[in-house]
N, C-alpha and C positions, 0 to 999 in steps of 0.2 A: 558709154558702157560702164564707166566708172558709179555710175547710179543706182543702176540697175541691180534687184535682189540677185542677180543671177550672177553679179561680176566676179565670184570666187567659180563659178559651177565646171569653167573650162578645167581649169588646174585640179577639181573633182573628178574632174571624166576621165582624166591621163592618170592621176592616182587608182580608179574603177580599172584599168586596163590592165594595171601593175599586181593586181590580184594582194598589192599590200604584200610583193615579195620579201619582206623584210629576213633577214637572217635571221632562226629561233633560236640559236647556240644558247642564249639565255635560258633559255627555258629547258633546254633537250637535257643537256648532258652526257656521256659517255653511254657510247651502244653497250647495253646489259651482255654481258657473257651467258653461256649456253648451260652453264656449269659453275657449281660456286666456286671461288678462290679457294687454293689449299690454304689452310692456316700454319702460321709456322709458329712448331712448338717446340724446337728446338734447343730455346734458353728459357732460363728460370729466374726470375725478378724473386722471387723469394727466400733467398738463401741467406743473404748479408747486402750489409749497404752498399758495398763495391759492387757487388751485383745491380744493385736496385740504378747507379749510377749511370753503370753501362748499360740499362736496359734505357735510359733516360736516352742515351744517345741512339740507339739500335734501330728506332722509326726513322729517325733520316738516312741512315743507309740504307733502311731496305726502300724508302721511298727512291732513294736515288737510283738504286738497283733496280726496280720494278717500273722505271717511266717507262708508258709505253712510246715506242720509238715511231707510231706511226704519225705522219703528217699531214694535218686537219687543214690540206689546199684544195676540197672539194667544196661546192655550195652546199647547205641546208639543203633536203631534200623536203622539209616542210616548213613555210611561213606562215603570216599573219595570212589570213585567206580575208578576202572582202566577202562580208557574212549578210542574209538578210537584214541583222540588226544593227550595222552598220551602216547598211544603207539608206535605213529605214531612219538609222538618226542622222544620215546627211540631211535627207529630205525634210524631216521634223524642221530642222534648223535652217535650211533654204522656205519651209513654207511661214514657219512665222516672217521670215522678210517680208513675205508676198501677202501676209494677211494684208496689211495698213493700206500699204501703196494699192490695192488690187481690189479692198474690201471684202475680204472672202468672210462667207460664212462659216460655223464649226461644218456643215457636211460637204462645202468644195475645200475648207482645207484638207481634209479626212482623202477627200479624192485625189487632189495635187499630191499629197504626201507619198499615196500608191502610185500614181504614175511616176514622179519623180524614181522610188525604190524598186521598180520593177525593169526600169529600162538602166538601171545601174547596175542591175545584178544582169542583166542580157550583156550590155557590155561588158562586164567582167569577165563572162563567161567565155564570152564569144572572141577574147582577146585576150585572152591571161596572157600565154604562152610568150608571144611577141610584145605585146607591154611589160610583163615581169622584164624579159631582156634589157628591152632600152631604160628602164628605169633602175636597174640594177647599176648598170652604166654608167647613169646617170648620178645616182649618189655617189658612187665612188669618186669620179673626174670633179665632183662640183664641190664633194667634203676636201679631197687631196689639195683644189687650188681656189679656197678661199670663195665661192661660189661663181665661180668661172670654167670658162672650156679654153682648152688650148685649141688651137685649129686644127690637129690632125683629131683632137677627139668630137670637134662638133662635125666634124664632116662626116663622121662614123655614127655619131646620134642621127644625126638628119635622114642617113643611111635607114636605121633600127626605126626611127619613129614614122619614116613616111606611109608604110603600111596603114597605120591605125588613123589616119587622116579622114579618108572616108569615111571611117566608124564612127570618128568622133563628128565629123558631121552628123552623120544619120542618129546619133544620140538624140541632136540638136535638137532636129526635125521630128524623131519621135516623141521626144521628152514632150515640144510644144503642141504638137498635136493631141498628145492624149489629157496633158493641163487644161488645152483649151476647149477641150469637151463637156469638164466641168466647170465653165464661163460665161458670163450673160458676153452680150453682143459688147456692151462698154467695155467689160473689162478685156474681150480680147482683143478688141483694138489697142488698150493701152499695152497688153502682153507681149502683142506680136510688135509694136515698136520697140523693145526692148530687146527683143530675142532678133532681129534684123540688126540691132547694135552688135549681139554677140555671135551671130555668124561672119560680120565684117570682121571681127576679132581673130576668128577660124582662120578668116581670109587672108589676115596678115600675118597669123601664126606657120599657115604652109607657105607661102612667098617667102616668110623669112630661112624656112628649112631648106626650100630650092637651094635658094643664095646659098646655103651651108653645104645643100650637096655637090652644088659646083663649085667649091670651095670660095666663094664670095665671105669671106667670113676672117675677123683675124683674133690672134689672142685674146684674152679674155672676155669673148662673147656670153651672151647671155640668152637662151631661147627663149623667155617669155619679154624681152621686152631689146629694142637696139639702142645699142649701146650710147650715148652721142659724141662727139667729140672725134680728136686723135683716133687710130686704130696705135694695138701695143706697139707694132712694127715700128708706128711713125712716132710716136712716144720717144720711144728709145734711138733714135735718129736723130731728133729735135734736141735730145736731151741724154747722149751718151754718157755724161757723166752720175746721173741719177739714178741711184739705188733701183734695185731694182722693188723691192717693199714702199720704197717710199711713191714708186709708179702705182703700186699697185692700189694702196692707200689711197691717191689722189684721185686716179680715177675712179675709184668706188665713192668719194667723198663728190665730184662731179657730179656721179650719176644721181645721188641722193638728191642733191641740191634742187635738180627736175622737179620735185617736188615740195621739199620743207623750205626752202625759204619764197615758194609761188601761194605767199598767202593769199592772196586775190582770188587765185579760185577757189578757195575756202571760204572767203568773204561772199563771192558770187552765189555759192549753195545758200549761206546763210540766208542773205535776202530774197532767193528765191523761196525760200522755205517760210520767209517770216511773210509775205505776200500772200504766201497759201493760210499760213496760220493765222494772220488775221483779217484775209478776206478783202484786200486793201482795193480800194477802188481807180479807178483810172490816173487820178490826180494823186492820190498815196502813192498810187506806183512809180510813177513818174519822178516824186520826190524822192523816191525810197534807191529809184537807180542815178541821181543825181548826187546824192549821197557817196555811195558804192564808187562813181567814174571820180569822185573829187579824192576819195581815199585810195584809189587805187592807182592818182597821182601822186600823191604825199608818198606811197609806198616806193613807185619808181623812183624818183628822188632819192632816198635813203639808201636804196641798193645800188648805190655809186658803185667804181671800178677799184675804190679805195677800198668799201664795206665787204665786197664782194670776197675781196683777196684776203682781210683778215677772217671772214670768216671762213672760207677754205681751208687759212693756214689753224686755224683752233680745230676743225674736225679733223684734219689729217693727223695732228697732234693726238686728239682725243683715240680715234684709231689706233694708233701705234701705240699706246696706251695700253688696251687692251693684252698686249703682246709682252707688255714691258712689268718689271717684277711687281708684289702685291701693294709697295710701299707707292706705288707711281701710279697703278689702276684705281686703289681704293685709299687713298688719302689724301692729305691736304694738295696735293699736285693736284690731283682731279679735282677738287672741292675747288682749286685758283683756274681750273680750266673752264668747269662750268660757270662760274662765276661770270666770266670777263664772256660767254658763251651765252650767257642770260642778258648781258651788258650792250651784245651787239645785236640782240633781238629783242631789246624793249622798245624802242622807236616804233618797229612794225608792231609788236604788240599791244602800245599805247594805241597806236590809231587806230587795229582791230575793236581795241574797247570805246574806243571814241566811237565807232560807226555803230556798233549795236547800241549805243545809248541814245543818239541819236534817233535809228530807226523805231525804239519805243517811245519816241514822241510823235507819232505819225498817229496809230490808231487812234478810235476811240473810243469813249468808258464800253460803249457798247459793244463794240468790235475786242476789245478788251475780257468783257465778261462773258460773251460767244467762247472766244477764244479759251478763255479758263476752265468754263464748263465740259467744252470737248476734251481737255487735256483729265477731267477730272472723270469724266466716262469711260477714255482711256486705259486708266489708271484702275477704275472700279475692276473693270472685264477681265482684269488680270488678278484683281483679290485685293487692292489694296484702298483699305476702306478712309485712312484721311489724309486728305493730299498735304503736301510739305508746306506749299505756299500762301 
């Protein structure tokens, strides 16, 4: 799913539902009166300078006199609305993904673009009311605690969002069907592999809402993805004496770590990507993954249980950073924290640079100058007439 042009499209479709409820307060302002204000003209700034004094102070009392006393505990009655041209620039920006991978030409991307913005604005439409709600919800609980849910408020989201499940499926199903109208037979075999990734994703997005509506769920959940490790409960059980910030910290600095220090599948895309880009034959490839499995030994190695722990304890640090006064987020403290943060990540990033250097001694001059001319066609189709390299 992670590949796939489409892997932001889910968290598009739940924002298309929300109608972009955002609060205008920004923008609105005080409801206009019926009737101008009276003007008080009661004193006179121009008579002498003790007057002119006192007039210097007379706007803060009557301001303080005239606050109106009424209290702004209702929602905005108008938000951002999700607009044709909204939409039309998600899909813009979902269909250049899909030109490369998909080969589209200027008249199916022209088409994709309309189906994409048509069945966004149907969803919006067709769900504001109860998407505005749960995402409303949603910002508040997830700004208040650090991008977390407490467990009486995911059970309550899971409540608000299972409605629009169905919807967002049938987006799915819409969306792909009317893209792949405008399709050769190749490309929509490659499409609908992609779009059966992202309806598994559906599939484990409502399983996980179930869990939440039966209260399977414990503090600082996260609905787009679970969480790993401890739940908070047991966190703080394990670990009664631990701050409760510094829990919090850790486990966000955990859940990262899922990904920034699993260089290997970064490594992984790359060789599959340099096999495509230069065409590598049986025996290239073969070299090119023996390469890949020898480096992504070297990696295990390094991320010992030693490597592991100091580099939790530098992000947790770095985190609580953030919180901590300017002299500690943006100065030489942070300047010694990245530092010793670049220190314990050069090993993996040696060997990252080790393995791509390597794999460009596989092609060759031919595969090579294939390879540079597509990159240089590329490059043309979009305007840019001399290439860098």
């Amino acid at each position: 799913m992670s590949e796939s042009p489409f892997r932001f499209i889910f968290v598009v479709a739940l924002i298309a539902t929300a109608t972009f409820a955002v609060p205008s307060a920004f923008a609105l302002g005080p409801e206009p009166t019926s009737e101008p204000a009276e003007v008080d003209d009661s004193w006179d700034t121009s008579e002498s300078p003790k007057a002119r004094n006192d007039a210097n102070e007379k706007p803060a009392d009557i301001a303080e006199e005239t606050r109106p006393e009424k209290k702004y505990d209702d929602p905005t009655d108008i938000g951002v609305r999700m607009t044709p041209a909204i939409a039309r620039a998600i899909g813009g920006r979902m269909t250049q993904q899909m030109r490369d991978r998909y080969s589209l030409d200027d008249k199916q991307i022209e088409g994709v673009a309309d189906a994409i913005e048509q069945n966004i604005m149907k969803l919006a439409h067709e769900n504001a009311t109860v998407g505005r709600d749960a995402f409303e919800m949603m910002m508040a609980t997830m700004i208040a605690n650090d991008g977390e849910f407490p467990k009486e408020s995911a059970v309550e989201f899971a409540k608000g969002i299972k409605p629009l499940i169905p919807a967002l499926r049938q987006f799915f199903m819409d969306s792909a069907a009317d893209v792949g109208k405008v399709m050769t037979l190749k490309q929509r075999l490659q499409f609908t592999g992609d779009m059966t990734a992202l309806t598994a994703g559906i599939g484990i997005f409502e399983a996980r809402m179930q869990r939440w509506e039966n209260g399977q769920v414990a503090d600082g959940a996260n609905p787009f993805f679970d969480r790993p490790g401890a739940s908070d409960d047991e966190d703080a059980a394990d670990n009664p004496d631990e701050p409760r910030e510094i829990r919090r910290a850790r486990r966000q600095v955990d859940r990262s770590m899922a990904w920034t220090i699993n260089v290997e599948t970064n490594w992984e895309q790359y060789v599959r990507n340099a096999i495509i880009f230069y065409d590598f034959d049986e025996e290239q490839q073969t070299s090119a993954k023996g390469i890949l499995e020898e480096c992504k030994t070297r990696a295990a190695n390094v991320k010992s249980d030693e490597w592991v722990a100091k580099y939790r304890s530098n992000r947790i640090a770095d985190r609580l950073s953030w919180r901590l006064d300017s002299k500690f987020n943006n100065g030489p403290f942070k300047f010694q924290l990245e530092r010793a943060f670049d220190k314990l990540m050069k090993p993996l990033n040696d060997i990252g640079e080790e393995l791509k250097k390597r794999i460009e001694t596989l092609p060759t001059s031919k595969q090579r100058f294939e390879a540079r001319k597509a990159a240089e066609r590329a490059l043309q189709e979009r305007g840019l007439d001399t290439f860098p390299l």
